[in-house]
Backbone bond lengths (Angstrom), bond angles and torsions (degrees), N, CA, C in turn:
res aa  C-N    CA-C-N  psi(-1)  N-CA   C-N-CA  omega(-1)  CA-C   N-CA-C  phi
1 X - - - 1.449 - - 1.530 108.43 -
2 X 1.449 112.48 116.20 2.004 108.24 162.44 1.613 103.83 -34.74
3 X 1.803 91.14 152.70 1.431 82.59 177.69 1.945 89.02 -93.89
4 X 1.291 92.79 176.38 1.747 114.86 166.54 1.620 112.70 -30.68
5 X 1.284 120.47 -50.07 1.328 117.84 -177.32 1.355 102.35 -72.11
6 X 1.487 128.50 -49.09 1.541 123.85 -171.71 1.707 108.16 -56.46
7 X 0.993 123.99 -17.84 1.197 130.06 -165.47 1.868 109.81 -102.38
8 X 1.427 88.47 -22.59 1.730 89.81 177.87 1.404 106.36 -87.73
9 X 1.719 109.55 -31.51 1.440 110.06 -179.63 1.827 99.60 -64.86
10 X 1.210 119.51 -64.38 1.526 104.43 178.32 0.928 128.17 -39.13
11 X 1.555 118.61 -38.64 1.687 107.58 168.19 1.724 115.04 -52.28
12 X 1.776 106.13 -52.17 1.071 82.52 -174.08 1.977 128.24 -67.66
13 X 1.138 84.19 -6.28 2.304 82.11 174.56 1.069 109.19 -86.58
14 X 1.510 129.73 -36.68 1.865 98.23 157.19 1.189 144.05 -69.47
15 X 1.846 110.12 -6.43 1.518 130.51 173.17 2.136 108.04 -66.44
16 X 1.486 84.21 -31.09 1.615 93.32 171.85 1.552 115.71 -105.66
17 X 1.723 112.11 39.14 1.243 106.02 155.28 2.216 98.50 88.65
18 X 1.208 100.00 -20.05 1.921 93.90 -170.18 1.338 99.96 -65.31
19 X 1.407 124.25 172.32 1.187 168.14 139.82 1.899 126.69 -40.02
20 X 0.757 136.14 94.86 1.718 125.09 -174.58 0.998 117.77 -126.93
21 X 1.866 132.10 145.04 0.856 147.91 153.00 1.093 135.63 -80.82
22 X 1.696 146.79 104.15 0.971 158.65 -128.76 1.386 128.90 -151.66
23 X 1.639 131.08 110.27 1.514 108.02 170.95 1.452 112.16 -66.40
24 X 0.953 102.56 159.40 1.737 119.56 -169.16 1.975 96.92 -116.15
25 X 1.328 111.13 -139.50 1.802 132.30 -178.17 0.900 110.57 -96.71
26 X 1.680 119.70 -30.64 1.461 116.04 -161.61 1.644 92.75 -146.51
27 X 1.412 123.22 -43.74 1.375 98.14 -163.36 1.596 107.23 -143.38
28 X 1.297 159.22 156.20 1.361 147.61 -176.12 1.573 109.59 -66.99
29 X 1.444 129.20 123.84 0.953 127.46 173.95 1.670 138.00 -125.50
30 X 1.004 126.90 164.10 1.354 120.05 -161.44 1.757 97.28 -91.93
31 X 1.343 114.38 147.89 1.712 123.35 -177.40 1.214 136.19 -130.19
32 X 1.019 157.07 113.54 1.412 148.09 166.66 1.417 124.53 -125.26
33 X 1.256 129.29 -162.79 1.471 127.81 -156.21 1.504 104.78 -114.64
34 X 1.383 119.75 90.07 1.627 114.21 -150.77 1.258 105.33 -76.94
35 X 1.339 119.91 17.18 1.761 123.84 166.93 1.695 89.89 -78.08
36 X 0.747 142.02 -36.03 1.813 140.88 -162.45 1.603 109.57 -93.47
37 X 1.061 97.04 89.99 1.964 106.34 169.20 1.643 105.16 -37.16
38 X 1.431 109.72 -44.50 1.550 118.39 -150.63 1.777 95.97 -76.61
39 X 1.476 108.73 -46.13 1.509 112.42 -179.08 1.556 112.35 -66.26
40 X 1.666 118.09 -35.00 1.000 86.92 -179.32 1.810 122.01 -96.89
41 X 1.692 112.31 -0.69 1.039 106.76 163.84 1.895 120.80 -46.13
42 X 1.672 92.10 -52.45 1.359 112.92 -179.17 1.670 118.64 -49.32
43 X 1.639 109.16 -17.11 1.474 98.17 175.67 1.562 102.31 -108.21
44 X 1.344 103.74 -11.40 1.955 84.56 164.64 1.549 115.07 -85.72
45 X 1.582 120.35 1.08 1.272 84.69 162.97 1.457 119.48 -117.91
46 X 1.819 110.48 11.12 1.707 105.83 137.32 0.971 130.36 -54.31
47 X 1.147 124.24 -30.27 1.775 128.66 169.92 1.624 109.95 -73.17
48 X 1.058 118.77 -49.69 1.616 130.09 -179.88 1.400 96.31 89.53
49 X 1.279 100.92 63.54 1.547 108.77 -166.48 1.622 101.89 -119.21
50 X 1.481 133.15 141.42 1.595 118.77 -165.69 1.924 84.92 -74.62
51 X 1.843 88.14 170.07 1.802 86.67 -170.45 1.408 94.20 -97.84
52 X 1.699 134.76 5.72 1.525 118.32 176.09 1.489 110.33 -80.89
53 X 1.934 112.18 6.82 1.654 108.78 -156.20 1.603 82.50 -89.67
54 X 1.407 114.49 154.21 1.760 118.92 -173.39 1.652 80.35 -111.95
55 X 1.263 88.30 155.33 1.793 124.42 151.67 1.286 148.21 -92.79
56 X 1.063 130.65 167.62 1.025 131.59 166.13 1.839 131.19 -69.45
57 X 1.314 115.75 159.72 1.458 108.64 166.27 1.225 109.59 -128.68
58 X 0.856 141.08 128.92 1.594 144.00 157.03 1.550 115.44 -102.78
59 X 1.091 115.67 153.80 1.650 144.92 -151.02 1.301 128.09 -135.68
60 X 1.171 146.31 153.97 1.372 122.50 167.76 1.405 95.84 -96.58
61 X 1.446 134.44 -37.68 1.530 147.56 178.16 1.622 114.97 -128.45
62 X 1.319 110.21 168.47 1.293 99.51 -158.14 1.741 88.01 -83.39
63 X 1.272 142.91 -44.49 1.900 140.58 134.75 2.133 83.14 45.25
64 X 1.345 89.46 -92.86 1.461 108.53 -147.90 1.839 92.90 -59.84
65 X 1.023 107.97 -20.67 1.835 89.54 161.34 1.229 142.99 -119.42
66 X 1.823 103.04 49.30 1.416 142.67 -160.40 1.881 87.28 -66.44
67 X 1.122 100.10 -67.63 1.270 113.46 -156.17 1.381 106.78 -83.89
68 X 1.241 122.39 8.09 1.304 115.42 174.99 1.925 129.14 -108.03
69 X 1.756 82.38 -6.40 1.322 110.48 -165.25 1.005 142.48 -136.05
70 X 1.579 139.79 133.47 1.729 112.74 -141.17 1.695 91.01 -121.10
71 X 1.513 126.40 72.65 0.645 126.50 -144.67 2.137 92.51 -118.76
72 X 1.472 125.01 149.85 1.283 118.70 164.75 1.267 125.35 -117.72
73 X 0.967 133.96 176.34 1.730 136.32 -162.95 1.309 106.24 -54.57
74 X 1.548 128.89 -71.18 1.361 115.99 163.45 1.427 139.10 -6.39
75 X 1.590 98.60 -67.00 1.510 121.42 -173.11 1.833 94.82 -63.21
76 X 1.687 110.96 -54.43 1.289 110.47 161.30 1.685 128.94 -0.35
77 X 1.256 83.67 -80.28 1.553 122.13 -176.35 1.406 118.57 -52.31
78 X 1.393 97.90 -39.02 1.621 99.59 176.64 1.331 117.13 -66.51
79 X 1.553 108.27 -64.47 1.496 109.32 164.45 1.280 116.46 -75.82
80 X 1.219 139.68 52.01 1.535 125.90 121.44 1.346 103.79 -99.46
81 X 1.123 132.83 -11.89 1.783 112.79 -171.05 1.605 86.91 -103.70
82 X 1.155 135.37 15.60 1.796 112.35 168.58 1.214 103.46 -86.01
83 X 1.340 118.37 119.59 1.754 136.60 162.95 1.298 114.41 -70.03
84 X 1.008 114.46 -16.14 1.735 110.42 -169.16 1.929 107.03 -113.26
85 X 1.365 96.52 135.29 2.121 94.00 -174.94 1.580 104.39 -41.51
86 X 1.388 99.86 105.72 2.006 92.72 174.50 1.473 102.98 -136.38
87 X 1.510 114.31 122.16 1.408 111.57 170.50 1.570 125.08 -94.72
88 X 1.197 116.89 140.73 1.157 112.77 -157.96 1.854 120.01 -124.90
89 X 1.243 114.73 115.53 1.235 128.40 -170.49 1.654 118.02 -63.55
90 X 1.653 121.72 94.37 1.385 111.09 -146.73 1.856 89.89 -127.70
91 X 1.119 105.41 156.10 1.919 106.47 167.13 1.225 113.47 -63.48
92 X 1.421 114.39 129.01 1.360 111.81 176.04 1.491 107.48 -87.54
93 X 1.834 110.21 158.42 1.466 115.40 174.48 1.702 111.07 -61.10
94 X 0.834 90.45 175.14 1.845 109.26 165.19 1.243 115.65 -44.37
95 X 1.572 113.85 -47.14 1.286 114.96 -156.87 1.426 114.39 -108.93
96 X 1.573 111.18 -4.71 1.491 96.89 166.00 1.399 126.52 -71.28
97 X 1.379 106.93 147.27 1.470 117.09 -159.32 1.794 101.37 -68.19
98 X 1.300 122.66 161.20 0.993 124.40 -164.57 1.371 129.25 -88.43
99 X 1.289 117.56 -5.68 1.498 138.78 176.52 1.888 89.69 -72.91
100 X 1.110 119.66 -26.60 1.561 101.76 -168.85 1.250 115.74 -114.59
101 X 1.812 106.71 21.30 1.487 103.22 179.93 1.886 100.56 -118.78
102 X 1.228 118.32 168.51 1.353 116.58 168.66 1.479 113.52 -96.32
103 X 1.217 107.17 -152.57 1.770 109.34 -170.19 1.272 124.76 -89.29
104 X 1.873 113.54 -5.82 1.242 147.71 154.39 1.437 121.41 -83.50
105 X 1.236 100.87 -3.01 1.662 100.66 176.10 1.939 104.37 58.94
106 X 1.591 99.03 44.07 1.512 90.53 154.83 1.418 109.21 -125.25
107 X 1.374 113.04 -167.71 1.334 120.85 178.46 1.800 119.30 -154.79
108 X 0.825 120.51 147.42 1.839 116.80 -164.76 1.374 95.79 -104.52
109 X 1.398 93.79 150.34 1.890 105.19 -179.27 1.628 105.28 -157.54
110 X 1.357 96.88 148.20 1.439 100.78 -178.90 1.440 106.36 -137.53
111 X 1.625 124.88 130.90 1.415 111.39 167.87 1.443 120.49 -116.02
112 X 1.746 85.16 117.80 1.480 100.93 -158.24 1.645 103.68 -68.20
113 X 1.905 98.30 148.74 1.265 123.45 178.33 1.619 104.48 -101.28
114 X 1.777 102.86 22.80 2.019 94.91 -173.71 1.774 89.26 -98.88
115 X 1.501 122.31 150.46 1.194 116.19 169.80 1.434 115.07 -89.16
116 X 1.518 114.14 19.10 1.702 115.13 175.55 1.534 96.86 -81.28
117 X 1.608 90.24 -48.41 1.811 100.69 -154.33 1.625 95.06 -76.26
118 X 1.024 130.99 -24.86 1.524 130.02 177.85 1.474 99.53 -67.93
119 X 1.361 138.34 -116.32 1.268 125.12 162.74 1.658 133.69 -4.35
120 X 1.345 112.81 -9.58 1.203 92.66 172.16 1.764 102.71 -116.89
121 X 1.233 124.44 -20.85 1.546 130.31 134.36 1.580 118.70 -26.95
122 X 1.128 105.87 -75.88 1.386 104.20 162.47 1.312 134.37 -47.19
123 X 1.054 128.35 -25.29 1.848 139.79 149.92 1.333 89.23 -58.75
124 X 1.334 132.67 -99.27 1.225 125.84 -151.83 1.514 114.10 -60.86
125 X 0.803 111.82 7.00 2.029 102.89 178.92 1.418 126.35 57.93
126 X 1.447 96.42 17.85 1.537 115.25 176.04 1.106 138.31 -121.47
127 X 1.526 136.22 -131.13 1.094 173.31 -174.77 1.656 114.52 -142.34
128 X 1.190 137.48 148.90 1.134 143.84 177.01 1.408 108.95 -116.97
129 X 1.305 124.25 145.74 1.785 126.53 137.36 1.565 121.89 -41.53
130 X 1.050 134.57 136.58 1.631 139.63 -175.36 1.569 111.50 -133.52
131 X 1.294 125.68 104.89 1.500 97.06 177.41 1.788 84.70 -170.05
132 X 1.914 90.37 104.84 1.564 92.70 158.53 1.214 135.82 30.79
133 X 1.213 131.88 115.23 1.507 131.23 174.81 1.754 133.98 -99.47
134 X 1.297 91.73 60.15 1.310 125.51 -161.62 2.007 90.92 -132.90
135 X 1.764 83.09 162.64 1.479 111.00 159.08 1.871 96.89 -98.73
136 X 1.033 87.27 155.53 1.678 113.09 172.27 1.670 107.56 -28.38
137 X 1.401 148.67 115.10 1.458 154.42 -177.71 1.433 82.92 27.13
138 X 1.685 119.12 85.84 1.048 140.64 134.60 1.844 111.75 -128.11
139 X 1.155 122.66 161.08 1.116 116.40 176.09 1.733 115.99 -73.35
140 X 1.259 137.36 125.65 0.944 124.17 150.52 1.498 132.10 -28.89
141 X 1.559 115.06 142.39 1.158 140.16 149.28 1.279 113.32 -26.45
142 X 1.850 126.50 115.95 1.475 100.45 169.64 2.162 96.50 -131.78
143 X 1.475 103.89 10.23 1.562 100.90 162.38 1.808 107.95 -135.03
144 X 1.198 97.97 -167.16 1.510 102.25 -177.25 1.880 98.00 -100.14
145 X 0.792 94.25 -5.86 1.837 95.34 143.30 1.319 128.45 -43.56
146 X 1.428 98.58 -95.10 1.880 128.37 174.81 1.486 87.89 -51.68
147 X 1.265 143.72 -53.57 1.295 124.27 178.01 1.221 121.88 -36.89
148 X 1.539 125.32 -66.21 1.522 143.33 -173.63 1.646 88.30 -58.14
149 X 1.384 112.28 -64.80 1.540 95.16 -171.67 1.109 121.33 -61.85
150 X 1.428 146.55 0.56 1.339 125.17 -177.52 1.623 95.48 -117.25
151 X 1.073 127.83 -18.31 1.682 114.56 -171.35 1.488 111.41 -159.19
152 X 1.732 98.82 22.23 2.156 89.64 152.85 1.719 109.62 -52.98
153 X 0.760 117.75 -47.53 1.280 103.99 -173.34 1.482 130.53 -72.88
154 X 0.989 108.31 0.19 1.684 127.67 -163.23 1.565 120.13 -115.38
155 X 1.506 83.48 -42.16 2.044 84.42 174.50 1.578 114.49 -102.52
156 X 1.302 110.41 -174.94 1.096 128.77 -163.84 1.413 114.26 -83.85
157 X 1.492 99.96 -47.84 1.630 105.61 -172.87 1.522 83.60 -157.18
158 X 1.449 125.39 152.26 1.693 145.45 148.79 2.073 115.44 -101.16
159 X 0.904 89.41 98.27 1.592 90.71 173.64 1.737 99.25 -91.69
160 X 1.425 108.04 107.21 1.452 130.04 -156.58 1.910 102.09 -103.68
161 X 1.044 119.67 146.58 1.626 144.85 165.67 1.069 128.05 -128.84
162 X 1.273 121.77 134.04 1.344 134.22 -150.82 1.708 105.07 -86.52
163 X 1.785 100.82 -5.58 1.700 113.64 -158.72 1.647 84.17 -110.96
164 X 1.784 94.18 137.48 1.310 121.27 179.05 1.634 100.02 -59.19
165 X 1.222 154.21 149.35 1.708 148.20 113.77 0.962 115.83 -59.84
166 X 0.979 123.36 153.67 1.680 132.37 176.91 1.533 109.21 -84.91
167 X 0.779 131.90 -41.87 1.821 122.79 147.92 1.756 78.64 111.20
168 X 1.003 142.24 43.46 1.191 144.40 172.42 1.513 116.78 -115.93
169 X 1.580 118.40 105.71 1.557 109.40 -152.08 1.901 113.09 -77.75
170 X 0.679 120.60 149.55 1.949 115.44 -179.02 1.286 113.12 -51.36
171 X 1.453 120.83 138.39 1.561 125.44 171.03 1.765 104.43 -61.57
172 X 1.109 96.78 133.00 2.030 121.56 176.70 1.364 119.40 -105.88
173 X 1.729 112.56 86.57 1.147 123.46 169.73 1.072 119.43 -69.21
174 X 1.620 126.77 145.11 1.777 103.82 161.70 1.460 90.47 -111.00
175 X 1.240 97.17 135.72 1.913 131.14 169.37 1.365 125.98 -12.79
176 X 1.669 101.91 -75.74 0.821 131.88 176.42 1.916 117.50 -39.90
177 X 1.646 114.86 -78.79 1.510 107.12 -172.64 2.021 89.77 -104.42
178 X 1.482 120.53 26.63 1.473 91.76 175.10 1.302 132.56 71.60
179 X 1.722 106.70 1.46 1.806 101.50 166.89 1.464 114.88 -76.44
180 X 1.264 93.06 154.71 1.523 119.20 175.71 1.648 100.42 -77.41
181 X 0.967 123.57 100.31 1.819 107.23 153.22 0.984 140.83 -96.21
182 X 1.715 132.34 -16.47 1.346 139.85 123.88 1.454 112.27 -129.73
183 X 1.598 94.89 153.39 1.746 108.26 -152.45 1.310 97.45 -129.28
């Protein structure tokens, strides 16, 4: 586990727009500050990823995606009692910026059960960027190995773990009617 300071310093390099490497629930992932068009253009094209593909958000509580999400107590309710990494395809508010919505005006969110991404959410007072730690149909990252090897040179900072992930990405419900879209 980073200690406390490694984790405050990462907050502060995505507060200035950087790039981060991060274990996540299930697999190591790449991060940025999805208030910043520029950062997160900048991590789809470390990935070599097209920039119309959307991302993820992760959270420490659903709090930090008040404002991003037009979400009601029910829907609430559901995702706080899921135990298992599940991201979930929900309507975004009015006011989220448009790089993080799709062509339906939703947006995906996950509230992570990792205590990196919780604590380091909590530094930043937000929500994070989430998206695989891989290049484009490459396999994900599943140590701080494959991390260093695929993007020391590229990111900002790697907040590294000594614990394998299973490199297995979270099932993606959408909210609304309850489909499964990957399981």
């Amino acid at each position: 586990m980073p200690s406390d300071f490694s984790i405050r310093h990462a907050a502060s390099i995505i507060r200035q727009g950087g790039i981060l490497a991060y274990p996540t629930d299930t697999i190591y992932g790449l991060g940025c500050d999805p208030y910043n068009p520029d950062a997160v253009n900048r991590l789809s094209e470390i990935k070599h990823r097209p920039l119309n593909k959307l991302f993820i958000l992760l959270a420490a509580d659903i709090d930090q995606l008040k404002g991003l999400i037009d979400i009601d107590t029910e829907q609430q309710d559901i995702i706080a009692t899921q135990k298992s990494a599940t991201s979930w395809i929900i309507s975004a508010s009015k006011t989220a910026p448009e790089w993080l919505t799709d062509n339906d005006n939703n947006i995906t969110i996950r509230i992570s059960q990792n205590l990196v991404v919780q604590k380091l959410c909590r530094h930043l007072g937000h929500a994070i960027i989430s998206s695989s730690a891989n290049l484009t149909g490459k396999t994900p990252a599943q140590n701080s190995l494959q991390i260093h090897k695929y993007f020391h040179a590229t990111v900002d900072k790697i907040l590294a773990t000594n614990k394998k992930l299973t490199a297995r990405p979270s099932t993606i419900i959408r909210l609304s009617d309850h489909t499964i879209i990957r399981e």
